[in-house]
C-alpha positions as CSV (number, residue, x, y, z in Angstrom):
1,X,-7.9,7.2,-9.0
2,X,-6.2,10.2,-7.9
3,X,-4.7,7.9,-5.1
4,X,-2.6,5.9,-8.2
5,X,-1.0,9.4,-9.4
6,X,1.8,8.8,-7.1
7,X,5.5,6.9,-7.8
8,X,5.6,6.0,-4.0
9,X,1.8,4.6,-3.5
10,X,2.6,3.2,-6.8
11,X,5.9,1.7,-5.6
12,X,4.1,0.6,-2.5
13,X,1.1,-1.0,-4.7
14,X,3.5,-3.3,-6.5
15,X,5.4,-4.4,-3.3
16,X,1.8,-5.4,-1.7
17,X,1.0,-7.3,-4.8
18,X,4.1,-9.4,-3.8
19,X,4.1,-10.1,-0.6
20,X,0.6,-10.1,0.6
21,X,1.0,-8.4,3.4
22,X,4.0,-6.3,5.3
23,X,4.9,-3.9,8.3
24,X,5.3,-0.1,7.4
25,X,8.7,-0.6,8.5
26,X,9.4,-3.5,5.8
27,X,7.5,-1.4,3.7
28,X,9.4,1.8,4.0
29,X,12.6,0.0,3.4
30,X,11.7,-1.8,0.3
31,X,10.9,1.9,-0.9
32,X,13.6,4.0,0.5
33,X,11.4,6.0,1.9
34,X,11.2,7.5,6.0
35,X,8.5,5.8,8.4
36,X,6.8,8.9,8.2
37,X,6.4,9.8,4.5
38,X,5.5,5.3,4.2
39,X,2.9,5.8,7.1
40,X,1.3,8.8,5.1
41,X,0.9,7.4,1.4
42,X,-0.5,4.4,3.3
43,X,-3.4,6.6,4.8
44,X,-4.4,7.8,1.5
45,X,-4.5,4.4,-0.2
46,X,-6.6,2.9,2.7
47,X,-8.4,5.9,2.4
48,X,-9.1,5.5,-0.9
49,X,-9.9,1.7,-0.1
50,X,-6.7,0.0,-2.2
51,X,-5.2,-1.4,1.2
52,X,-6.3,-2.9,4.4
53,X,-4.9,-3.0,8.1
54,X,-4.2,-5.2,10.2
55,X,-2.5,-4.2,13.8
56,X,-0.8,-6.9,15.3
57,X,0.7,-6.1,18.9
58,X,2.0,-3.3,18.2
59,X,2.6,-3.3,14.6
60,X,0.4,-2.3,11.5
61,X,0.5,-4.6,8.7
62,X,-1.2,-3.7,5.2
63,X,-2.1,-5.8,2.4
64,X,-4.0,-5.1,-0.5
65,X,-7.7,-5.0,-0.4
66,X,-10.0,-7.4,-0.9
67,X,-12.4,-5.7,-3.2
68,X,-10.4,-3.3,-5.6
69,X,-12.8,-1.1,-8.3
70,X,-12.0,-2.8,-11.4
71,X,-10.1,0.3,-12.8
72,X,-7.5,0.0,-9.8
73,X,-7.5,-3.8,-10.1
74,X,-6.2,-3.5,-13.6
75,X,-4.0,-1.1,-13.0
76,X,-2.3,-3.2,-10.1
77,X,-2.1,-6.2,-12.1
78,X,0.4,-3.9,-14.7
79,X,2.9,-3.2,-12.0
């Protein structure tokens, strides 16, 4: 849950829920936010197992996850 206690990953959550699944770069864009900073907030929610990655060539492409903990999945449905 501590992953959720952030605008950006929050910001990030709800964009997911949208498109499926998107580069950092599209990603970054959509939340005003550097490469860097985006590419960061990413590796905490697929740490915390609310994403997952895809690398394709030589881009990375996140989505949400599959199997969400019923807290999170609620919580993602209200964004």
């Amino acid at each position: 849950m501590k992953a959720l206690a952030n605008k950006r990953r929050l910001a990030i959550l709800k964009y997911l829920k949208h498109t499926r699944d998107a580069a950092v770069g599209d990603i970054a864009a959509e939340i005003r936010l550097s490469f860097k900073s985006t590419s960061k907030h990413l590796g905490v929610l697929y740490a915390a197992g609310m994403v997952e990655k895809d690398q394709r060539n030589v881009m990375m492409f996140y989505s949400l996850a599959r199997t969400l903990h019923p807290a999170a999945k609620h919580i993602i449905a209200t964004l």
